[in-house]
Structure formats: C-alpha cells, structure tokens
PDB file of N, CA, C and O in Angstrom:
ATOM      1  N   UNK A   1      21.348  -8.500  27.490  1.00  0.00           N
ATOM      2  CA  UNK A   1      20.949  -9.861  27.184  1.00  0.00           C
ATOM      3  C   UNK A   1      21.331 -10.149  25.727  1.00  0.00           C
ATOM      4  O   UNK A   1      20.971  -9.428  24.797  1.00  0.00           O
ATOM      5  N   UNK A   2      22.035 -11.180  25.597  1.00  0.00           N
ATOM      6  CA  UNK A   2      22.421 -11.756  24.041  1.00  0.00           C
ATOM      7  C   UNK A   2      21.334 -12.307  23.808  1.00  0.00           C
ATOM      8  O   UNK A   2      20.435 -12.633  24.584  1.00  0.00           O
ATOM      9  N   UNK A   3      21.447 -12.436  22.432  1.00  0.00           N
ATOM     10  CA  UNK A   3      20.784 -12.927  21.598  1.00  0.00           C
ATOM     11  C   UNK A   3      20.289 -15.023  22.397  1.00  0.00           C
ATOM     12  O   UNK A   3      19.272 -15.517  22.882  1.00  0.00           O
ATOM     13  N   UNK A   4      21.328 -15.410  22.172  1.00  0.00           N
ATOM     14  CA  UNK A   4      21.079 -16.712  22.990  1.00  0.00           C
ATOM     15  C   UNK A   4      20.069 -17.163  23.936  1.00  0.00           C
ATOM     16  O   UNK A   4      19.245 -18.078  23.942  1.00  0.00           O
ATOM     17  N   UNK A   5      20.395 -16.233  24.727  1.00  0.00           N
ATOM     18  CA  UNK A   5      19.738 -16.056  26.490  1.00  0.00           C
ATOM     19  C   UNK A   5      18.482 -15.734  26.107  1.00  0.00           C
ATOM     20  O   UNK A   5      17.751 -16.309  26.914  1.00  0.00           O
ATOM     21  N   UNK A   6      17.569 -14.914  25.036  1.00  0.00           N
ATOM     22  CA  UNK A   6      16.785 -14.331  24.833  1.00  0.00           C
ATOM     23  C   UNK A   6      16.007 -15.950  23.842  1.00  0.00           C
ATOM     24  O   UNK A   6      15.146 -16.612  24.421  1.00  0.00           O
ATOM     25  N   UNK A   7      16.333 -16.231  22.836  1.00  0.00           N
ATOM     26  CA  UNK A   7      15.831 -17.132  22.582  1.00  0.00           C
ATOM     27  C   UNK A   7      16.053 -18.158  23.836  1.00  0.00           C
ATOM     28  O   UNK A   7      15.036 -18.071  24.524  1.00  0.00           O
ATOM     29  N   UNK A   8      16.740 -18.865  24.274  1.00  0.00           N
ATOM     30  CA  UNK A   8      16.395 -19.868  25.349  1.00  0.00           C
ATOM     31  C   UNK A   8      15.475 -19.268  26.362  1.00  0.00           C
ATOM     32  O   UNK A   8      14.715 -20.216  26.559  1.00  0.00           O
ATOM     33  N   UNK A   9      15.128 -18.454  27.005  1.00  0.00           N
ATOM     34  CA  UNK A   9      13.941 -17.557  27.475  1.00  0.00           C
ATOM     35  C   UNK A   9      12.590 -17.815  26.553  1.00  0.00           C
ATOM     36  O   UNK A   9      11.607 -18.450  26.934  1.00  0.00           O
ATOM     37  N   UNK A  10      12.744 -17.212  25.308  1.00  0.00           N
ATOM     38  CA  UNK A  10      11.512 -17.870  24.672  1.00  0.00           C
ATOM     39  C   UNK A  10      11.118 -18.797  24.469  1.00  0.00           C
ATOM     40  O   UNK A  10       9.896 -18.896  24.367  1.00  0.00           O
ATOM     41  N   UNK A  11      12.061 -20.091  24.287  1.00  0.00           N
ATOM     42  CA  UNK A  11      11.638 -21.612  23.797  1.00  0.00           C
ATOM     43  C   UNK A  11      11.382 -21.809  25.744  1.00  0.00           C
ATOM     44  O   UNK A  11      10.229 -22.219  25.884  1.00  0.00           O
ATOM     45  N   UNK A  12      11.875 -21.693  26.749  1.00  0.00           N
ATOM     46  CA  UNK A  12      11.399 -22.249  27.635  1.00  0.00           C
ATOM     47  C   UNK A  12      10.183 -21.503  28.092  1.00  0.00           C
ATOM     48  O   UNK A  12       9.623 -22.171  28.960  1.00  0.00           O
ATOM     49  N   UNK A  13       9.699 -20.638  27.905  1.00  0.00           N
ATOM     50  CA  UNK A  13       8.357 -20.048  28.319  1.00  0.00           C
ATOM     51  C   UNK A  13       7.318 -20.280  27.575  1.00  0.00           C
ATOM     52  O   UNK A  13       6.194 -20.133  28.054  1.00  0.00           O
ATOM     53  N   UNK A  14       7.556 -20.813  25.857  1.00  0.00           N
ATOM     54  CA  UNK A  14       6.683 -21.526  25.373  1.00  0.00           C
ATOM     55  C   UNK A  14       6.634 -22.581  25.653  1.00  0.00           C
ATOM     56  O   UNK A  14       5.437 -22.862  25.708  1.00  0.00           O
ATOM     57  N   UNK A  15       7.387 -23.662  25.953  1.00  0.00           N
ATOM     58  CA  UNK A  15       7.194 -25.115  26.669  1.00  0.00           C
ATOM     59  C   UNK A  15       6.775 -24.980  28.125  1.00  0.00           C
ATOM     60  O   UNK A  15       6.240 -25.893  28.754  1.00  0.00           O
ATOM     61  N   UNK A  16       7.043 -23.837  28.593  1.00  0.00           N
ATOM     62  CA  UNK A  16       6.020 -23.802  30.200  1.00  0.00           C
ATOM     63  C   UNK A  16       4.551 -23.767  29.788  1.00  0.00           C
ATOM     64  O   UNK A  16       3.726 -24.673  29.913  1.00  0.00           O
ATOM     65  N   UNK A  17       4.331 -22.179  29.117  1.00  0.00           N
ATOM     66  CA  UNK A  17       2.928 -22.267  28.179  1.00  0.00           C
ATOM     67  C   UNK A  17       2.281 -23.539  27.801  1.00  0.00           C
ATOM     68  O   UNK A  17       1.072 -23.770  27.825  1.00  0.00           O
ATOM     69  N   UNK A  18       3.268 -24.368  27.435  1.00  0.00           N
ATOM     70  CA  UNK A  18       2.425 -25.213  26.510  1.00  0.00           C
ATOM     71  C   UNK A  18       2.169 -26.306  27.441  1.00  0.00           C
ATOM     72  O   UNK A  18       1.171 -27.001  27.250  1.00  0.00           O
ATOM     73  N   UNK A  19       3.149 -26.610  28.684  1.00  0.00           N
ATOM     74  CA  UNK A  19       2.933 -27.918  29.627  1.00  0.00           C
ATOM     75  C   UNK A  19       1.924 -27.064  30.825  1.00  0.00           C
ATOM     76  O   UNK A  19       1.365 -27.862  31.577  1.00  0.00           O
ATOM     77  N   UNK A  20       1.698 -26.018  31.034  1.00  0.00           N
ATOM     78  CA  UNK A  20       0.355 -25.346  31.537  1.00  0.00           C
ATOM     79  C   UNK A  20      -0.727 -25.540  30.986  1.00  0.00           C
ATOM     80  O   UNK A  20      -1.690 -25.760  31.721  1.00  0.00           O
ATOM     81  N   UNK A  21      -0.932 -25.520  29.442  1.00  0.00           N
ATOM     82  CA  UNK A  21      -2.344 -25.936  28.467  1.00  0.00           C
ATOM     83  C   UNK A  21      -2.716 -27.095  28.682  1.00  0.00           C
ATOM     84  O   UNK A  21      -3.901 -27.425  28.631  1.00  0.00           O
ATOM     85  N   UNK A  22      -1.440 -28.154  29.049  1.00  0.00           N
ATOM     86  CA  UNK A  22      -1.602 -29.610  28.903  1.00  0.00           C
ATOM     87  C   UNK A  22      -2.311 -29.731  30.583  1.00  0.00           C
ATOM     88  O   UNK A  22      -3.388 -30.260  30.855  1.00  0.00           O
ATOM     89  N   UNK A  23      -1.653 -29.281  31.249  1.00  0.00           N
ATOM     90  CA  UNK A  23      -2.249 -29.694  32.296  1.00  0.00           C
ATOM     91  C   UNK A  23      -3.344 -28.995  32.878  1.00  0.00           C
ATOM     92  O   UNK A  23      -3.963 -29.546  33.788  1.00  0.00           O
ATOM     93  N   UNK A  24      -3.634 -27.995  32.533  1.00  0.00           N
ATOM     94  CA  UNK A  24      -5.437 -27.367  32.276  1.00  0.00           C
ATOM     95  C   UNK A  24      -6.677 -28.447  31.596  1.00  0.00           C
ATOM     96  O   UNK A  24      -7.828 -28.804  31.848  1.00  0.00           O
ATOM     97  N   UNK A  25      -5.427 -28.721  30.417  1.00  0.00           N
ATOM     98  CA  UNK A  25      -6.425 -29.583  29.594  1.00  0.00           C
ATOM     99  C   UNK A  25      -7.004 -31.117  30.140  1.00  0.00           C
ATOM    100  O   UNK A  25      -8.057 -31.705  29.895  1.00  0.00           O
ATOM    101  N   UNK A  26      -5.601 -31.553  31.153  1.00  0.00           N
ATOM    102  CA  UNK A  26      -6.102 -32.887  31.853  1.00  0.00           C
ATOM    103  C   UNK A  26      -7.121 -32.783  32.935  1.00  0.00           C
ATOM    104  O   UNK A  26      -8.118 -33.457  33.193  1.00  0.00           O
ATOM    105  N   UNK A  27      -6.659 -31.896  33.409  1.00  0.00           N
ATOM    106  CA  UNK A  27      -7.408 -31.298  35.218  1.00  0.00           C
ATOM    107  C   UNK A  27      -9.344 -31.138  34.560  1.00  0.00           C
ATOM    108  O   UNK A  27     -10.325 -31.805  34.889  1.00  0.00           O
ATOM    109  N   UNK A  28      -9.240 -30.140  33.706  1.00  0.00           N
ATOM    110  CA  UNK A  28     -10.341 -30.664  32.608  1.00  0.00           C
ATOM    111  C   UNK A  28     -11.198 -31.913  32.580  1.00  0.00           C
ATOM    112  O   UNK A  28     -12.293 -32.177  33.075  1.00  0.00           O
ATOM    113  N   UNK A  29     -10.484 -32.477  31.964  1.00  0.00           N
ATOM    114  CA  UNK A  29     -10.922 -33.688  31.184  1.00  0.00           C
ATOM    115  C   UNK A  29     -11.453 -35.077  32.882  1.00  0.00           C
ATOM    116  O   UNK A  29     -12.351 -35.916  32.941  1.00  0.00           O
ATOM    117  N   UNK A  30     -10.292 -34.641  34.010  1.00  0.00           N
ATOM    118  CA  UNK A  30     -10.729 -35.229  34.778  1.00  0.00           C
ATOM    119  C   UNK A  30     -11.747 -35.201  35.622  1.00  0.00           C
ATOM    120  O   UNK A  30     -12.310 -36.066  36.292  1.00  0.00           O
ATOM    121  N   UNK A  31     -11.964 -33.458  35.402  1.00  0.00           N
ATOM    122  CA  UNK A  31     -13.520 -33.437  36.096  1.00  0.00           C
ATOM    123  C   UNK A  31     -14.646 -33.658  35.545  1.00  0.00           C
ATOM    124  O   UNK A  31     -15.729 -33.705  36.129  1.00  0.00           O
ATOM    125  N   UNK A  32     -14.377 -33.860  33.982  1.00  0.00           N
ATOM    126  CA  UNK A  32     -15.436 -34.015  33.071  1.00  0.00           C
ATOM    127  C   UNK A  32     -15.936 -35.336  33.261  1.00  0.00           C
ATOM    128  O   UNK A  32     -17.114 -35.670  33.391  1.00  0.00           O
ATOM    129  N   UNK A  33     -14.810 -36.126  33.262  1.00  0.00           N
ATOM    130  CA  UNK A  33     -15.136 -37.680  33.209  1.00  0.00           C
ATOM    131  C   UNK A  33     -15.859 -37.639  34.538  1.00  0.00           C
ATOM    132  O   UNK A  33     -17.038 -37.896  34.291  1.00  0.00           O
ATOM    133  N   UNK A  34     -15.681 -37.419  35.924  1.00  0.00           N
ATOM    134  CA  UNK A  34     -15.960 -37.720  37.348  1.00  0.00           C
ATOM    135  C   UNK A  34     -17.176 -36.880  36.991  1.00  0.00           C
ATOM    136  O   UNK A  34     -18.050 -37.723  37.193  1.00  0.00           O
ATOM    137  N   UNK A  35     -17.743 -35.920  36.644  1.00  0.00           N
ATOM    138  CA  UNK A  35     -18.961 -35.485  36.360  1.00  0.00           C
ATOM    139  C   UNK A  35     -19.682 -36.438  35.929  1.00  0.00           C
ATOM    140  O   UNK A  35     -20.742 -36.649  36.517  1.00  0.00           O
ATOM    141  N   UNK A  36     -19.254 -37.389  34.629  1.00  0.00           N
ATOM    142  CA  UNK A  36     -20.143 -38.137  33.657  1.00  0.00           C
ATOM    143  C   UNK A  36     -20.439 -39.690  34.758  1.00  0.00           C
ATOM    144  O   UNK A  36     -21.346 -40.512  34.892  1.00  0.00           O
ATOM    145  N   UNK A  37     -19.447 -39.508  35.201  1.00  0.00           N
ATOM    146  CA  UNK A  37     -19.559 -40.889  36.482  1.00  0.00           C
ATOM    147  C   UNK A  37     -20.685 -40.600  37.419  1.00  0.00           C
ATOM    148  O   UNK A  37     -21.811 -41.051  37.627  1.00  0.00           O
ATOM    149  N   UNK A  38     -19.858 -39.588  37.934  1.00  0.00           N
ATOM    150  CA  UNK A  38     -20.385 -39.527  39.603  1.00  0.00           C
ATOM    151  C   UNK A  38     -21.657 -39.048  39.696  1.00  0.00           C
ATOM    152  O   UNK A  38     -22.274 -39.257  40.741  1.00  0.00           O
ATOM    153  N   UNK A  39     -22.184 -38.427  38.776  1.00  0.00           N
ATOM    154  CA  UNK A  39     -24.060 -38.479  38.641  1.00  0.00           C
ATOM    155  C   UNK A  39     -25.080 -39.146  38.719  1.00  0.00           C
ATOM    156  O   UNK A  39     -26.010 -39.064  39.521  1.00  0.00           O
ATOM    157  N   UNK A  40     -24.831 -40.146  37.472  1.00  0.00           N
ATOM    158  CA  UNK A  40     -25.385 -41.259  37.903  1.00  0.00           C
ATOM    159  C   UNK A  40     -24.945 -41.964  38.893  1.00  0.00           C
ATOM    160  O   UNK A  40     -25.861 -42.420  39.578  1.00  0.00           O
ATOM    161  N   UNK A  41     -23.370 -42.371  39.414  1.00  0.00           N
ATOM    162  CA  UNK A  41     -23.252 -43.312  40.714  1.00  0.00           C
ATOM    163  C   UNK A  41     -23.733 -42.801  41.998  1.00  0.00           C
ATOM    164  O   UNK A  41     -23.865 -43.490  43.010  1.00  0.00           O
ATOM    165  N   UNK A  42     -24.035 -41.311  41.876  1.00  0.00           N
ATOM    166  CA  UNK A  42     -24.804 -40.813  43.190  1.00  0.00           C
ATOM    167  C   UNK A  42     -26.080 -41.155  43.212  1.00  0.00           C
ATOM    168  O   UNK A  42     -26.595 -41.630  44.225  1.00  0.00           O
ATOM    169  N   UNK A  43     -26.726 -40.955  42.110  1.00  0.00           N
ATOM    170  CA  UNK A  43     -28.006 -41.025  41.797  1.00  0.00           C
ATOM    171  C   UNK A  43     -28.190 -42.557  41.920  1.00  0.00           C
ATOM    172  O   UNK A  43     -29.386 -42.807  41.768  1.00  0.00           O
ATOM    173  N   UNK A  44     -27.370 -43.822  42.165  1.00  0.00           N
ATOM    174  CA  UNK A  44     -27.645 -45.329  42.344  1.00  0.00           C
ATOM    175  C   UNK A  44     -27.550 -45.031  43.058  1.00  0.00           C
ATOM    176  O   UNK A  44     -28.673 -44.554  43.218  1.00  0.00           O
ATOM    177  N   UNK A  45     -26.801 -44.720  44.303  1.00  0.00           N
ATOM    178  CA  UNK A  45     -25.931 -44.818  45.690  1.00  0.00           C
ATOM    179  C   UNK A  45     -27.275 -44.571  46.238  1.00  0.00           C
ATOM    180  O   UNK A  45     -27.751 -45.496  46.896  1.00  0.00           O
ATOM    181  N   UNK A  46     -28.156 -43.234  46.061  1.00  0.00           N
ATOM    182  CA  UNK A  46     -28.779 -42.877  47.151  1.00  0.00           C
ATOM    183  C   UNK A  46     -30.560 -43.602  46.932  1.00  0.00           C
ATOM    184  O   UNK A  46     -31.377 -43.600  47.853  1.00  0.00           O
ATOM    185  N   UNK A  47     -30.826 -44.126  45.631  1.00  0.00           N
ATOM    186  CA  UNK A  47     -31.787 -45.041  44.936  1.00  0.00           C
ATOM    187  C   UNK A  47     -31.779 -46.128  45.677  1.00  0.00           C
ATOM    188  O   UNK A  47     -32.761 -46.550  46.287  1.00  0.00           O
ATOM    189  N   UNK A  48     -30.262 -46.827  45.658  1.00  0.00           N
ATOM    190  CA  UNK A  48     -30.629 -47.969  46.366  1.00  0.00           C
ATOM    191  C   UNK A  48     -30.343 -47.976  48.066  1.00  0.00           C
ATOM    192  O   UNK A  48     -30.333 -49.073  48.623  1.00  0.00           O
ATOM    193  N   UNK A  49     -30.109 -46.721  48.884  1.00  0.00           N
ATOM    194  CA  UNK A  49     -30.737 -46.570  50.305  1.00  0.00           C
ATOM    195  C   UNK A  49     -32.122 -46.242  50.558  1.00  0.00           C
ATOM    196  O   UNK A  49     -32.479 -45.771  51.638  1.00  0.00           O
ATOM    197  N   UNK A  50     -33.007 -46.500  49.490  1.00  0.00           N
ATOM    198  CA  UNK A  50     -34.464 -46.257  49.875  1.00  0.00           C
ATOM    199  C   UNK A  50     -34.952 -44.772  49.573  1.00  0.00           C
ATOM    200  O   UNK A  50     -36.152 -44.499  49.554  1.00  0.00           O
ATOM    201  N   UNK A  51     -33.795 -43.675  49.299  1.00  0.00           N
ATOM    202  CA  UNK A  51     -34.329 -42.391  49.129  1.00  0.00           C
ATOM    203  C   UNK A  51     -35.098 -41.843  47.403  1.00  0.00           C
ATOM    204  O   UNK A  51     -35.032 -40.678  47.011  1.00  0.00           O
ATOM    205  N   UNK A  52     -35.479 -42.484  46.954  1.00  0.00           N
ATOM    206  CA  UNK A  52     -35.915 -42.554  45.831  1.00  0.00           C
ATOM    207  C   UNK A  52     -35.973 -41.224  45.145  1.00  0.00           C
ATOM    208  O   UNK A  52     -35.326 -40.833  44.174  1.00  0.00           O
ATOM    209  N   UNK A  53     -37.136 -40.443  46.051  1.00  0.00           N
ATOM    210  CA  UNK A  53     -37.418 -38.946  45.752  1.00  0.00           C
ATOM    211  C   UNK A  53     -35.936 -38.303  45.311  1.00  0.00           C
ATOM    212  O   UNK A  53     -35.622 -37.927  44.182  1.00  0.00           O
ATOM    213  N   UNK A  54     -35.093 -38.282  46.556  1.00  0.00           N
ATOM    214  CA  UNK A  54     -34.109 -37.586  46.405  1.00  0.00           C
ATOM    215  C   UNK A  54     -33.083 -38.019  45.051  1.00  0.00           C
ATOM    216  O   UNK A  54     -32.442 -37.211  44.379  1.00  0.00           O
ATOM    217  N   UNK A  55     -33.108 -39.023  44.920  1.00  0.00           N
ATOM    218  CA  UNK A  55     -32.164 -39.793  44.000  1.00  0.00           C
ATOM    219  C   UNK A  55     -32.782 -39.327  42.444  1.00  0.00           C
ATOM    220  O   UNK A  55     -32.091 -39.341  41.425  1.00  0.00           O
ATOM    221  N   UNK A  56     -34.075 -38.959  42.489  1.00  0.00           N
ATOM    222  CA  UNK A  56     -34.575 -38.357  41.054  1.00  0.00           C
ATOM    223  C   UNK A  56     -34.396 -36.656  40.881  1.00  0.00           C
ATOM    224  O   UNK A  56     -34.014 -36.046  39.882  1.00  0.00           O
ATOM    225  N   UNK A  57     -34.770 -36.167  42.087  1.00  0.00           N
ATOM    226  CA  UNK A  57     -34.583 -34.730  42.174  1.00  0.00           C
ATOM    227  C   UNK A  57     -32.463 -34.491  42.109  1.00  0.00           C
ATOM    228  O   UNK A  57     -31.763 -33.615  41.602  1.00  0.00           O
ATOM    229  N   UNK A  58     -32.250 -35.301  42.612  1.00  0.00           N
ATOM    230  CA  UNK A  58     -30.534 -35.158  42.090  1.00  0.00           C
ATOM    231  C   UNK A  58     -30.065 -35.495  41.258  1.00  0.00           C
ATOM    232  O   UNK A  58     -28.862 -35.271  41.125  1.00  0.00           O
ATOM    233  N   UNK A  59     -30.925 -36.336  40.099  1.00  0.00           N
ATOM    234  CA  UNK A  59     -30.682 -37.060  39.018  1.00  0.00           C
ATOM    235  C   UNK A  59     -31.107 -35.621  37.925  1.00  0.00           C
ATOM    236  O   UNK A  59     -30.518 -35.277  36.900  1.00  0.00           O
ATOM    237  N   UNK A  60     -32.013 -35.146  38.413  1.00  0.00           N
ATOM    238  CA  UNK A  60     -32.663 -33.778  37.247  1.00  0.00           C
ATOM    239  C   UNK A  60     -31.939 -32.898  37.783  1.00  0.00           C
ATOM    240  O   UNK A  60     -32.247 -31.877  37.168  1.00  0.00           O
ATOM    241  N   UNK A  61     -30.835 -32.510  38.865  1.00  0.00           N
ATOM    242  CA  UNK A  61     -30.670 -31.396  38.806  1.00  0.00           C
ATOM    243  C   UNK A  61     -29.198 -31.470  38.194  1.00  0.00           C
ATOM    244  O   UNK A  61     -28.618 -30.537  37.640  1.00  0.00           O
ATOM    245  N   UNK A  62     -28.609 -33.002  38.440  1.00  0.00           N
ATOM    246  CA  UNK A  62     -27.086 -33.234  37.509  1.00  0.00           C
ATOM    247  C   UNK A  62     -27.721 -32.930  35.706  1.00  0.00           C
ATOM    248  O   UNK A  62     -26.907 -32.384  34.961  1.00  0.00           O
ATOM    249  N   UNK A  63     -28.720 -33.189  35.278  1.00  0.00           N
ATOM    250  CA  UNK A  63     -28.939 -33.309  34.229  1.00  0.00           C
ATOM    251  C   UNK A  63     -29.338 -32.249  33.994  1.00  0.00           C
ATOM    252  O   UNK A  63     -29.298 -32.143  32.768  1.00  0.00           O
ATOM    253  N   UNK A  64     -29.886 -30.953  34.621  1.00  0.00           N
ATOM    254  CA  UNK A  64     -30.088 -29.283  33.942  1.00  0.00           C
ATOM    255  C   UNK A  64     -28.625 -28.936  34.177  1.00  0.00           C
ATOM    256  O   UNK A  64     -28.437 -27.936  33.484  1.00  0.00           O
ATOM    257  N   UNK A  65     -27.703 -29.193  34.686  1.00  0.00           N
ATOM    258  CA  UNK A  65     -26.214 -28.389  35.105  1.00  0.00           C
ATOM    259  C   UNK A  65     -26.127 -29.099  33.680  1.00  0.00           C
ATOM    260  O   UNK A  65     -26.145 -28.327  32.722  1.00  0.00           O
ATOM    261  N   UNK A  66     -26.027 -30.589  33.383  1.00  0.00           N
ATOM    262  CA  UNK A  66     -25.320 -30.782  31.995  1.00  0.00           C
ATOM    263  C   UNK A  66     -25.553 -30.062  30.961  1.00  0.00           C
ATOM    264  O   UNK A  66     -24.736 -29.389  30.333  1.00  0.00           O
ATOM    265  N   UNK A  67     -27.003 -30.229  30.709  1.00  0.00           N
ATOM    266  CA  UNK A  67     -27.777 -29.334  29.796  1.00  0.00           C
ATOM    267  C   UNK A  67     -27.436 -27.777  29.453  1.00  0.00           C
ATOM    268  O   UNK A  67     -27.440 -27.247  28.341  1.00  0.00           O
ATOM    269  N   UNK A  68     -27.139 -27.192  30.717  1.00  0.00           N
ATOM    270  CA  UNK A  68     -26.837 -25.655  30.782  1.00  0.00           C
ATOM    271  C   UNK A  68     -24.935 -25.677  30.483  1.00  0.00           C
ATOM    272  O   UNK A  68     -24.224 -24.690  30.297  1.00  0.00           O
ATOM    273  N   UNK A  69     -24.670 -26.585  30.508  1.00  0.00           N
ATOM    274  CA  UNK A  69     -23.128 -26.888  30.471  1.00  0.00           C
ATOM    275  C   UNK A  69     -23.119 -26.177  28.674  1.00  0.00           C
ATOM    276  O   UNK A  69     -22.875 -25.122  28.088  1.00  0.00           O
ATOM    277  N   UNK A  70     -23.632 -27.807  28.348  1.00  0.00           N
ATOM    278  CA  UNK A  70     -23.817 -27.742  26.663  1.00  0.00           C
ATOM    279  C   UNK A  70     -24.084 -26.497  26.124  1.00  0.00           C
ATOM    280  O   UNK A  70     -23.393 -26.163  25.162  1.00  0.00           O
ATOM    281  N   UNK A  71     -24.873 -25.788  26.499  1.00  0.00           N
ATOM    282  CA  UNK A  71     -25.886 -24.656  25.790  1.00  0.00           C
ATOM    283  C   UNK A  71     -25.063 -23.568  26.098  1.00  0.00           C
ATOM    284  O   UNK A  71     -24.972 -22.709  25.220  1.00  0.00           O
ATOM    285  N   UNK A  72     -24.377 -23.384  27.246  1.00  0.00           N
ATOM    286  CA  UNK A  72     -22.654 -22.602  27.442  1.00  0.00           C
ATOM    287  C   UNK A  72     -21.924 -22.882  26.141  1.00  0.00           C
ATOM    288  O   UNK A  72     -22.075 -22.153  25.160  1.00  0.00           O
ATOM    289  N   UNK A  73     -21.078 -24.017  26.143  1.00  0.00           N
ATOM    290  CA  UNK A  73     -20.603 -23.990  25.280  1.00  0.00           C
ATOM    291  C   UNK A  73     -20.403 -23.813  23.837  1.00  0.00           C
ATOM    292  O   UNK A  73     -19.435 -23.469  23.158  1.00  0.00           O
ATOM    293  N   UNK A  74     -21.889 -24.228  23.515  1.00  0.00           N
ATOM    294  CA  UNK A  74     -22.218 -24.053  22.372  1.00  0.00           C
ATOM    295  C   UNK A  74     -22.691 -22.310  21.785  1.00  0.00           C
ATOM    296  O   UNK A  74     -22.763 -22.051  20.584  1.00  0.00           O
ATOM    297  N   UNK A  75     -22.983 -21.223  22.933  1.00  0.00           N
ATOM    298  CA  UNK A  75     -22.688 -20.395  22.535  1.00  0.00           C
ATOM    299  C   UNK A  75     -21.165 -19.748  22.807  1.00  0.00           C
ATOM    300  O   UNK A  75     -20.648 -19.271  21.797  1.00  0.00           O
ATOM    301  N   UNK A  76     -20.843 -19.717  23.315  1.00  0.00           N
ATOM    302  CA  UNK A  76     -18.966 -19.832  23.858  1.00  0.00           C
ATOM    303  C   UNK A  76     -18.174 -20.176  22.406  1.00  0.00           C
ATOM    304  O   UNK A  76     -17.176 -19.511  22.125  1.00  0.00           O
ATOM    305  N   UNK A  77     -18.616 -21.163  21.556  1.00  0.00           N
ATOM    306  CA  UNK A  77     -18.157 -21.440  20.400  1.00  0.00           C
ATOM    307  C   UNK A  77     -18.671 -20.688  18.965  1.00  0.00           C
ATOM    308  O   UNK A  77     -17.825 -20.587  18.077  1.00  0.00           O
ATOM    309  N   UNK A  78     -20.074 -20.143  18.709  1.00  0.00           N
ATOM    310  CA  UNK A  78     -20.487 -19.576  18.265  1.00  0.00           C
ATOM    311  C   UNK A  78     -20.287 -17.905  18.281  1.00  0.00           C
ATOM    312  O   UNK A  78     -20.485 -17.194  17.296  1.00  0.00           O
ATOM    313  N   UNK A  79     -19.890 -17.467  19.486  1.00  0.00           N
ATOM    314  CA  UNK A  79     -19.241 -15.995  19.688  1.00  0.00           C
ATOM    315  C   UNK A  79     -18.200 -15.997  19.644  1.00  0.00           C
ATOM    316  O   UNK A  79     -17.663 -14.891  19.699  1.00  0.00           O
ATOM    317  N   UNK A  80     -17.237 -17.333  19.509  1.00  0.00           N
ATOM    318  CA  UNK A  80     -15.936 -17.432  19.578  1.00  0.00           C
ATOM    319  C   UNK A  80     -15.894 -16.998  17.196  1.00  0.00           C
ATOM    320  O   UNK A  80     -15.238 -16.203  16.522  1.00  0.00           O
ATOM    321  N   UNK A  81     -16.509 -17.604  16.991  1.00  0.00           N
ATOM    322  CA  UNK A  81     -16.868 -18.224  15.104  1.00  0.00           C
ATOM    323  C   UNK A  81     -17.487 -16.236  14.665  1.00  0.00           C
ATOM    324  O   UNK A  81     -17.227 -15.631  13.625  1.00  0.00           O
ATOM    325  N   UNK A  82     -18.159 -15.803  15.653  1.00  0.00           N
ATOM    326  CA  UNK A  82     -18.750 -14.126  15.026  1.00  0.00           C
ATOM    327  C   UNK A  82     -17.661 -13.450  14.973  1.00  0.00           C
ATOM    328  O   UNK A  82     -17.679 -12.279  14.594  1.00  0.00           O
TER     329      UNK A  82
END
C-alpha cells in the first residue's frame, strides 16, 4: 500500500466516523424531542378519554424515567470530569 491509498483510507474512515457521530447524534436528538412531546400528548390523549387515574399514573411514571434520565447523566458527566 502507497502512501496515497493509505491516507485516502484515513480521510475516508474519518468522514465515515464522523457522518456515524452525526447521525447517532440526530437519531438522539429525535428521540429526545418525541420523548419531550409524546408524554405529555399521551398524558392529554388518555385525560381527555375519561381515564384520568391512568393519565396521572403515566404522567409520574414519564416524569421518574426523566428524572432518572437527568441524574444518569449528570453522573455519566461527573465520572467522565474524575
């Protein structure tokens, strides 16, 4: 392998690398958003069919997953910083 072939090998496996991060990072971001949505729009959806109970008990249990989300991350970032 020349020299050439070997760098064009590296610049394209870092631009694969890097369009893999990108699209981790969207796939991400899209479940994050549909999380921040779809909690509360479940929690209306099933409020306004009369199920009330259920619509609060699914409303607290989207809101301990968030909670436990946060408190992940925030040590995830802190052992990342030790």
């Amino acid at each position: 392998m020349d020299i050439s072939s070997a760098l064009e090998y590296r610049t394209m496996l870092s631009w694969l690398t890097a369009a893999l991060g990108e699209l981790a990072g969207a796939v991400f971001g899209i479940i994050l958003f549909a999380w921040w949505l779809g909690g509360p729009a479940v929690t209306a959806i099933v409020w306004s069919e009369g199920d009330k109970l259920l619509a609060v008990q699914f409303l607290a249990a989207w809101a301990v997953v968030t909670a436990l989300y946060f408190t992940a991350a925030w040590l995830i970032r802190r052992a990342r910083r030790a």
